[in-house]
BAFI-3210 file (N, C-alpha, C; in Angstrom, 3 decimals, decimal comma, padded with zeros to 6 digits):
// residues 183
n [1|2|3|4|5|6|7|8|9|10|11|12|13|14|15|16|17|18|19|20|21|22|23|24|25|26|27|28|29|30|31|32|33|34|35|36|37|38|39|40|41|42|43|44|45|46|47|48|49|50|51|52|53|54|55|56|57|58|59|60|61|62|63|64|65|66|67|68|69|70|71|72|73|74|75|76|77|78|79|80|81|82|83|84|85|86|87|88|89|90|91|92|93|94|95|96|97|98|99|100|101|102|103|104|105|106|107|108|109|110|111|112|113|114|115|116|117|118|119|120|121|122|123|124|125|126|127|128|129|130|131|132|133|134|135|136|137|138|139|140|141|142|143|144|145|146|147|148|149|150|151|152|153|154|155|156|157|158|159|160|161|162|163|164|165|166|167|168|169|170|171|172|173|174|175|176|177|178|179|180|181|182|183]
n.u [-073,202|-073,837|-075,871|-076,034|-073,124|-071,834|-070,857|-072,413|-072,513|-071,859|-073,347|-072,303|-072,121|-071,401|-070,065|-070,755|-067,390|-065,914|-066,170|-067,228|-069,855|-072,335|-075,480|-077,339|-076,973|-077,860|-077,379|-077,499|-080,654|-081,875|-081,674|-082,904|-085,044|-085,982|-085,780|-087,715|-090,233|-090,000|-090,460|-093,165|-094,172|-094,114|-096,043|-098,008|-098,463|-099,074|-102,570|-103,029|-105,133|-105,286|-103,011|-101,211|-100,633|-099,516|-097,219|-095,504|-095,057|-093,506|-091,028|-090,676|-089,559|-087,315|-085,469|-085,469|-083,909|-081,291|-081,324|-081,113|-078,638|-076,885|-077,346|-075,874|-073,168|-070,740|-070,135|-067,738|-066,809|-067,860|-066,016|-063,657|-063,197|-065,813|-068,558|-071,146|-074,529|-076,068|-078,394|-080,139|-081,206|-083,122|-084,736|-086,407|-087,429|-088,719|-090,735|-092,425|-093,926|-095,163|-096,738|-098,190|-099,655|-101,143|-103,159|-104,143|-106,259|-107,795|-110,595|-110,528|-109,250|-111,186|-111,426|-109,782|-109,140|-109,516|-107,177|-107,956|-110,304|-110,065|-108,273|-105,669|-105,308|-105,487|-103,303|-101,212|-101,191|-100,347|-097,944|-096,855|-097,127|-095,170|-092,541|-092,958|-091,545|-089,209|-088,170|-087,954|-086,070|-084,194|-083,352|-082,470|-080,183|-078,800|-078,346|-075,703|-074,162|-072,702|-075,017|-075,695|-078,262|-080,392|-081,127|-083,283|-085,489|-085,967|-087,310|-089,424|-090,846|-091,842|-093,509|-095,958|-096,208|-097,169|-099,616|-101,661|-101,561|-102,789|-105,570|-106,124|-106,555|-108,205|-110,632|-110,105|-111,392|-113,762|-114,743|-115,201|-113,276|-112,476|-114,127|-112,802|-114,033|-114,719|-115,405]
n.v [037,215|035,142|033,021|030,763|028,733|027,183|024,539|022,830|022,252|020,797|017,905|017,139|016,531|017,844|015,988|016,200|016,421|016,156|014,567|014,464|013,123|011,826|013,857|012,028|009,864|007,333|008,183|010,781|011,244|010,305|011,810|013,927|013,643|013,275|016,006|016,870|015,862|017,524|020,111|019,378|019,015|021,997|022,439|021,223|022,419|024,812|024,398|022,834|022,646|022,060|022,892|021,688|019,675|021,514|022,455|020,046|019,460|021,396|020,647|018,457|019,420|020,147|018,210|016,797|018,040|017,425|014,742|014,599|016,568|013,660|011,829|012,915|013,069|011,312|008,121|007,709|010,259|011,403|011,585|013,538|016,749|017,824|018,359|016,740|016,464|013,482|011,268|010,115|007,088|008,536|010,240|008,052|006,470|009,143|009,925|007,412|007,901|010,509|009,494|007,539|009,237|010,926|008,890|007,373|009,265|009,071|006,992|003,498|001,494|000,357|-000,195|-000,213|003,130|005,951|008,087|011,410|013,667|016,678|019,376|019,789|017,594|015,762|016,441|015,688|013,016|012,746|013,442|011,138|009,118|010,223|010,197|007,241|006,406|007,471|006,194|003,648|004,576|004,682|002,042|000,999|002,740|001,992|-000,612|-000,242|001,699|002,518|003,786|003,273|003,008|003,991|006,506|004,858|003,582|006,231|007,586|005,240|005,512|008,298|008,154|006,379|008,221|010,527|009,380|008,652|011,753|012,784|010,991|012,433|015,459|015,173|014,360|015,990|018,419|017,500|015,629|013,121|009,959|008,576|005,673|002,837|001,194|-002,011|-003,098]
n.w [-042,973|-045,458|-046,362|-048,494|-049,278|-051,475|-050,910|-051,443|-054,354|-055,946|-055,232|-053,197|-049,342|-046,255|-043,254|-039,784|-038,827|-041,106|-043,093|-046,472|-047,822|-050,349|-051,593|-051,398|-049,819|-047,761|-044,918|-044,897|-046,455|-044,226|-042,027|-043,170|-043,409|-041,350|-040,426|-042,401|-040,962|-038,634|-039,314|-040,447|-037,794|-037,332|-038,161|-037,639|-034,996|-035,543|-035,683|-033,740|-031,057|-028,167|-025,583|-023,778|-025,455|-027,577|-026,574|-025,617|-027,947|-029,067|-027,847|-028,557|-030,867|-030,636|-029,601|-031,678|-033,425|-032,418|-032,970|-035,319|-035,769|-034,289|-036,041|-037,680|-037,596|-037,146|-034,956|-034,096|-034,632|-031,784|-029,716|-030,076|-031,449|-031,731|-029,627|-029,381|-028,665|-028,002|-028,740|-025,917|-023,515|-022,249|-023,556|-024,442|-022,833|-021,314|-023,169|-022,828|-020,145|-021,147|-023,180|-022,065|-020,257|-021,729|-022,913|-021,232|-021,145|-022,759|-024,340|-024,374|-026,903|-029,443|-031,954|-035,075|-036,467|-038,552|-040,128|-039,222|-038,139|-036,787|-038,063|-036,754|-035,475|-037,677|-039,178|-037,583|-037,317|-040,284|-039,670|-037,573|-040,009|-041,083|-039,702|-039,263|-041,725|-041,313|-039,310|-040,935|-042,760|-040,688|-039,595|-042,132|-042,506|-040,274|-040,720|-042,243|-041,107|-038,085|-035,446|-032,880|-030,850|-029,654|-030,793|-032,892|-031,466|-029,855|-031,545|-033,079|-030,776|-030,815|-032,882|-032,165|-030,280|-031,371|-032,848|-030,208|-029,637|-031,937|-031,264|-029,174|-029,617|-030,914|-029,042|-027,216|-028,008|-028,440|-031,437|-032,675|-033,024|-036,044|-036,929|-038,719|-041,252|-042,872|-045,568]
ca.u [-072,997|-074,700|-076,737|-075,469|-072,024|-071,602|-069,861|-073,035|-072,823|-071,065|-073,600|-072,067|-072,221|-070,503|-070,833|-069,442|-065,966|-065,477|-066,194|-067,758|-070,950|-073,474|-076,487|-078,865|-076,270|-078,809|-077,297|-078,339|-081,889|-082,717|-081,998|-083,264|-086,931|-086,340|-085,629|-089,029|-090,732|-089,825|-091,764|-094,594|-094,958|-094,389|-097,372|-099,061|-098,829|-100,237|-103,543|-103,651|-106,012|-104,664|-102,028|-100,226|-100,132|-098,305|-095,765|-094,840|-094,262|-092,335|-090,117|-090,202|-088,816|-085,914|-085,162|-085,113|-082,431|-080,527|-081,680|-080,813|-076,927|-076,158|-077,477|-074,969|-072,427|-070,424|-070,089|-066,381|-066,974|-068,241|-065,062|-063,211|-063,415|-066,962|-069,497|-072,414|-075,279|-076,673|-079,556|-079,945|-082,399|-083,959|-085,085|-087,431|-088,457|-089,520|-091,789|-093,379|-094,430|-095,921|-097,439|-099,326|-100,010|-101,799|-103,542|-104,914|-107,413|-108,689|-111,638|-109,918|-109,377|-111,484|-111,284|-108,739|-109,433|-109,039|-106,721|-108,521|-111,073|-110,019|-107,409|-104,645|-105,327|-104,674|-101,619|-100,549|-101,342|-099,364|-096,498|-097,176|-096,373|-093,142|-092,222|-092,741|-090,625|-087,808|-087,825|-087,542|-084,764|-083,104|-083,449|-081,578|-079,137|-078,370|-077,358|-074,811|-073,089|-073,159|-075,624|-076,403|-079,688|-081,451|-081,840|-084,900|-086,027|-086,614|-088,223|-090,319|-091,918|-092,480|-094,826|-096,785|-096,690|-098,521|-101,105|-102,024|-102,088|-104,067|-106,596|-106,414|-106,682|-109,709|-111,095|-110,129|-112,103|-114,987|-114,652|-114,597|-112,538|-113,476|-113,829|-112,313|-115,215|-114,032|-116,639]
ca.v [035,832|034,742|031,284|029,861|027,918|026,747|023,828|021,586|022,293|019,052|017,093|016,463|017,501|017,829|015,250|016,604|015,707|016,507|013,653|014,681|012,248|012,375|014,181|010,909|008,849|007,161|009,088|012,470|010,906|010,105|012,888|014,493|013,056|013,857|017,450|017,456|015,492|018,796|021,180|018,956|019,210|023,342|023,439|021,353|023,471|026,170|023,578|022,564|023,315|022,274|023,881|020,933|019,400|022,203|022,898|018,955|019,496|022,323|019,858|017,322|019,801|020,387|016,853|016,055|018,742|016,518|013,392|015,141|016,007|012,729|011,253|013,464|013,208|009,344|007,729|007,804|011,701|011,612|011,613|014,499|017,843|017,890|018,248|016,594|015,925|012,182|010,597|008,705|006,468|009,306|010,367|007,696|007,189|010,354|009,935|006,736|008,815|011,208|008,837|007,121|010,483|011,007|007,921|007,264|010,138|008,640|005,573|002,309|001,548|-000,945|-000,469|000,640|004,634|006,555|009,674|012,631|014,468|017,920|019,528|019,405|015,589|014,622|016,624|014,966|011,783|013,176|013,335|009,694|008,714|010,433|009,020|005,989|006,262|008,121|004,961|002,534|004,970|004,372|000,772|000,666|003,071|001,207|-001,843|000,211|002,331|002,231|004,867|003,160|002,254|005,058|007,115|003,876|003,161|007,088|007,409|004,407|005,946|009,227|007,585|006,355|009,366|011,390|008,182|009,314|012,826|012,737|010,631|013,343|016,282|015,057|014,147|017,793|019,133|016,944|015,291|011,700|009,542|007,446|004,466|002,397|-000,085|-002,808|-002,686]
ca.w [-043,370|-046,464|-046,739|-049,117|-049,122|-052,721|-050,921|-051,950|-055,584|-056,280|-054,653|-051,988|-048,296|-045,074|-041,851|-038,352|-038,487|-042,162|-043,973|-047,522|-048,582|-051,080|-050,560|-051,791|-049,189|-046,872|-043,782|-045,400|-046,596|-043,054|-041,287|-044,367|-043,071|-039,795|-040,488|-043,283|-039,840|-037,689|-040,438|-040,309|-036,642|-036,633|-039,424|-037,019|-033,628|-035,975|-035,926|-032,432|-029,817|-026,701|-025,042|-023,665|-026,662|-028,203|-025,428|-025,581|-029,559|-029,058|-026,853|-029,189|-031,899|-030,413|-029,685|-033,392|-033,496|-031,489|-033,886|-036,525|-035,313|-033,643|-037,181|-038,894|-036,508|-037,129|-033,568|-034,222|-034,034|-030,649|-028,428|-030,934|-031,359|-031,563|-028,331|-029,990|-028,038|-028,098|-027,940|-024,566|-023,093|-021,190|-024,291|-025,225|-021,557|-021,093|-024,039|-023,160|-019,768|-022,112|-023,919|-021,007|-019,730|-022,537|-023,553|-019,563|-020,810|-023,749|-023,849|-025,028|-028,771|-029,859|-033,495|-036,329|-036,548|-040,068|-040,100|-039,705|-037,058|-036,401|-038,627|-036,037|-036,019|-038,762|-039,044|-036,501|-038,376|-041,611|-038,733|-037,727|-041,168|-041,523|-038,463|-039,752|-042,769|-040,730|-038,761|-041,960|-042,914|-039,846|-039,798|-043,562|-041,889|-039,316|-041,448|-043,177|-039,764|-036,271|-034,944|-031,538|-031,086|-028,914|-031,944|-033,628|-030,368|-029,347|-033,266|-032,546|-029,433|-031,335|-034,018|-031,020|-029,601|-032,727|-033,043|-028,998|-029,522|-032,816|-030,720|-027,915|-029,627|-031,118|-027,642|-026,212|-029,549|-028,868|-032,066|-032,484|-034,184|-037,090|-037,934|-039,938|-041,719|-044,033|-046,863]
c.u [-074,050|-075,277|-076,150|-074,074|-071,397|-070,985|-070,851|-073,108|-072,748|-071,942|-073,612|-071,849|-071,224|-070,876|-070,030|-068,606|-065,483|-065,637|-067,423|-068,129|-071,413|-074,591|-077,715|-077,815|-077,959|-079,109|-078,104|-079,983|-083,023|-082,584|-082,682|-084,840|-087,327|-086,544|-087,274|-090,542|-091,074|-090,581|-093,188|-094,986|-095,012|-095,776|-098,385|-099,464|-099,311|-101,873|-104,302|-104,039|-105,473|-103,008|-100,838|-099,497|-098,826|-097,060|-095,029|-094,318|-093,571|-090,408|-089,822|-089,298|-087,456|-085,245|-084,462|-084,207|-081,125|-080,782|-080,499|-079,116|-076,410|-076,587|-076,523|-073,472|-072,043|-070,034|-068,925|-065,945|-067,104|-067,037|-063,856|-063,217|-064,554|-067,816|-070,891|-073,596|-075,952|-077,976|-079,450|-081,471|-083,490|-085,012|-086,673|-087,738|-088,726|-090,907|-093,061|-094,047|-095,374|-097,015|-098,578|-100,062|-101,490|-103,305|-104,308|-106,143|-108,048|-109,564|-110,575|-109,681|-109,964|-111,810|-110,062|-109,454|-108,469|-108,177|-107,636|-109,385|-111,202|-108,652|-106,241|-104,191|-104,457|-103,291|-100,669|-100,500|-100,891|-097,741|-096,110|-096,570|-095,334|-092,464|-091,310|-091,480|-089,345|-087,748|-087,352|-086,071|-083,609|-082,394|-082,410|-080,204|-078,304|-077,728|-075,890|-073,795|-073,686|-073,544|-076,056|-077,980|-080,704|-082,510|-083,769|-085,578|-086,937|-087,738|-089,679|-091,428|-092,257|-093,764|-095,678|-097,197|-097,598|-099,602|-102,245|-102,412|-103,035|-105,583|-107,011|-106,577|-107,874|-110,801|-111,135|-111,017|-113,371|-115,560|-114,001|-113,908|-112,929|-113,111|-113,554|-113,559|-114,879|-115,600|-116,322]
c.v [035,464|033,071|030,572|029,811|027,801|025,178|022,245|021,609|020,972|017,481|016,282|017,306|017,143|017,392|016,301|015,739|015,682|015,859|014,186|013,131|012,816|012,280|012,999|010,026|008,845|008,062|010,585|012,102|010,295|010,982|014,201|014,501|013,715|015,261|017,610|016,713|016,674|019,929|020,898|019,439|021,230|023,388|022,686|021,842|024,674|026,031|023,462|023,194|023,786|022,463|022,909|020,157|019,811|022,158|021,298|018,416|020,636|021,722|018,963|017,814|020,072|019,156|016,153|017,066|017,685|015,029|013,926|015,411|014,821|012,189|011,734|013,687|011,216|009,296|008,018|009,112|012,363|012,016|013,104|015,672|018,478|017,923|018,096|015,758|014,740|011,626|009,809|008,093|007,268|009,689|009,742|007,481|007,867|010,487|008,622|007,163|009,504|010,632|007,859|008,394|010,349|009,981|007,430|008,705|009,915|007,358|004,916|001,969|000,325|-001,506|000,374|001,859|005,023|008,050|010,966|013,244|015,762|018,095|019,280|017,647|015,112|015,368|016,024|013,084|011,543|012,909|012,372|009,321|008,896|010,321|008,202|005,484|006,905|006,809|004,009|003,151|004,725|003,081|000,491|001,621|002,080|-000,074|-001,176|001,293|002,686|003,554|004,448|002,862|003,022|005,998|006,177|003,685|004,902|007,707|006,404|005,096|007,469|009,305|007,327|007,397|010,200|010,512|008,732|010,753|013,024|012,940|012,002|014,734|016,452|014,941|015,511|018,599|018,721|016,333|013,637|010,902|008,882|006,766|003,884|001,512|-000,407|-002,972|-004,045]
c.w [-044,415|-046,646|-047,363|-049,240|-050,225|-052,202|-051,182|-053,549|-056,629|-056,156|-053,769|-050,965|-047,008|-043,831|-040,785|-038,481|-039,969|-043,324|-044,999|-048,360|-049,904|-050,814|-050,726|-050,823|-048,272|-045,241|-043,942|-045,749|-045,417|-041,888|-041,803|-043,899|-042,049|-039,635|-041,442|-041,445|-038,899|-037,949|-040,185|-038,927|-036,183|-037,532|-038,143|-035,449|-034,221|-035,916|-034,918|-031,549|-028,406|-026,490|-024,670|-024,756|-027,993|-027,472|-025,501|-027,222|-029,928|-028,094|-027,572|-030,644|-031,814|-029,749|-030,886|-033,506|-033,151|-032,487|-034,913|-036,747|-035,083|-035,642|-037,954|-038,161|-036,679|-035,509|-033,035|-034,228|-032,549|-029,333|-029,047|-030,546|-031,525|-030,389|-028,826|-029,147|-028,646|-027,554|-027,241|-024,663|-022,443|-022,296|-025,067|-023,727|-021,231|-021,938|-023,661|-021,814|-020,312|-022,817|-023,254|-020,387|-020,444|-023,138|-022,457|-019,797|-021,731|-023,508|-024,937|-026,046|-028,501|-031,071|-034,442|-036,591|-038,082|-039,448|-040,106|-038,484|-037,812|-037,227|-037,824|-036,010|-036,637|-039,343|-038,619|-036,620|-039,434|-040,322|-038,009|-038,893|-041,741|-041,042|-038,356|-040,839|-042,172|-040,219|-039,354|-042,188|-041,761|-039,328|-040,706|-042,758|-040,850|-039,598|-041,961|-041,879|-038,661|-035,843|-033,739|-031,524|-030,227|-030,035|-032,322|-032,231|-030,260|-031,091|-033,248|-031,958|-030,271|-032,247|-033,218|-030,449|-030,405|-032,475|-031,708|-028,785|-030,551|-032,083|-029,501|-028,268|-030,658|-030,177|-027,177|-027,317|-029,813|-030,399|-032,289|-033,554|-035,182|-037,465|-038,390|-040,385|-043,212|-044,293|-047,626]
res [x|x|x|x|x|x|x|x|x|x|x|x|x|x|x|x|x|x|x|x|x|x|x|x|x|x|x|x|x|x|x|x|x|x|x|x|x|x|x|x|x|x|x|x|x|x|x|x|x|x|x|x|x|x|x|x|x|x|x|x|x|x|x|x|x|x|x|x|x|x|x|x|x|x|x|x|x|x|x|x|x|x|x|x|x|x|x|x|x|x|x|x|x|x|x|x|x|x|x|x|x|x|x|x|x|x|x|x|x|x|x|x|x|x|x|x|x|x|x|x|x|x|x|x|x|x|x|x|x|x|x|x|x|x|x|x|x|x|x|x|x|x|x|x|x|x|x|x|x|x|x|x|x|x|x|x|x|x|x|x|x|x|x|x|x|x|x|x|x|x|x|x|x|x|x|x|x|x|x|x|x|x|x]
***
C-alpha cells in the first residue's frame, strides 16, 4: 500500500462519510491542531522524567485519536456505516480526577509562573498552548456545525491538565517554577 493517495491534490480532502472539504475548511484546521497537539506531546514524553506522567500522556494520545475522528466524522455520520468512537463525558471526568490527582501534590499557586523549568516542562507548556488554540478552533467550529460539546469541554480540561503537569514535573525534578515579576 503506498502513502500517498493523490486524492488531496485538488485541495481537497475526505470526511468519514464521504463528504469532500477543503483542506483550509475550519473542520480540517482543527483537527489539524489537534493532530500537530499529539506530536508535541510524543516529543514531550521523550523529555519527561516521571513515569506517571508519561504513561498518562500516552493515554491522552490516544484519546486525541478519538478527537481527532469524531472531529472528522459529521454527527450525521454517527448512526451510518461508520463505528466512530465519540467523545463522552467520561472523557473529561476522568481527566479532572487526574488533574486533582496531580495538583493535591503540588504547594498552592500564589503567583503567575513563566513557562519553563525543566525541559519536559515547558514542553508541556508548548502543549498548553496548542491546546489552547485547538480549543479557540473548536469554539469557531462549533458556530459553523454541530460537534456536541464533549469534544471543548474534554479540550478545555486538557490545557489544565499540561499547566498541572508542567508544574509537577518540575516539582518531581526538584526544580522550581518561576516567577512571573511585572517590571
Amino acid at each position: 500500500m503506498k502513502i500517498y493517495t493523490k486524492t488531496g491534490d485538488d485541495g481537497f480532502t475526505g470526511l468519514f462519510g464521504g463528504e469532500r472539504v477543503s483542506k483550509d475548511s475550519s473542520r480540517i484546521e482543527t483537527y489539524g491542531t489537534i493532530d500537530e497537539l499529539n506530536s508535541f506531546i510524543g516529543l514531550a514524553v521523550t523529555e519527561i522524567k516521571n513515569e506517571e506522567i508519561k504513561k498518562l500522556l500516552l493515554k491522552l494520545q490516544n484519546q486525541l485519536f478519538i478527537v481527532g475522528s469524531d472531529l472528522a466524522t459529521p454527527i450525521e455520520e454517527k448512526n451510518k456505516k461508520y463505528n466512530i468512537t465519540r467523545v463522552t463525558k467520561e472523557f473529561y471526568l476522568d481527566l479532572e480526577k487526574e488533574i486533582d490527582y496531580f495538583d493535591a501534590k503540588l504547594d498552592p499557586l500564589k503567583n503567575f509562573i513563566l513557562p519553563g523549568g525543566t525541559k519536559g516542562a515547558a514542553l508541556l507548556q508548548v502543549c498548553r498552548s496548542i491546546c489552547r488554540r485547538a480549543e479557540r478552533q473548536i469554539v469557531a467550529l462549533k458556530k459553523e456545525v454541530n460537534i456536541g460539546d464533549n469534544i471543548l469541554i474534554f479540550v478545555n480540561r486538557i490545557s489544565d491538565l499540561f499547566f498541572v503537569l508542567a508544574r509537577y514535573e518540575n516539582h518531581s525534578s526538584n526544580v522550581s517554577d518561576t516567577k512571573w515579576e511585572a517590571k
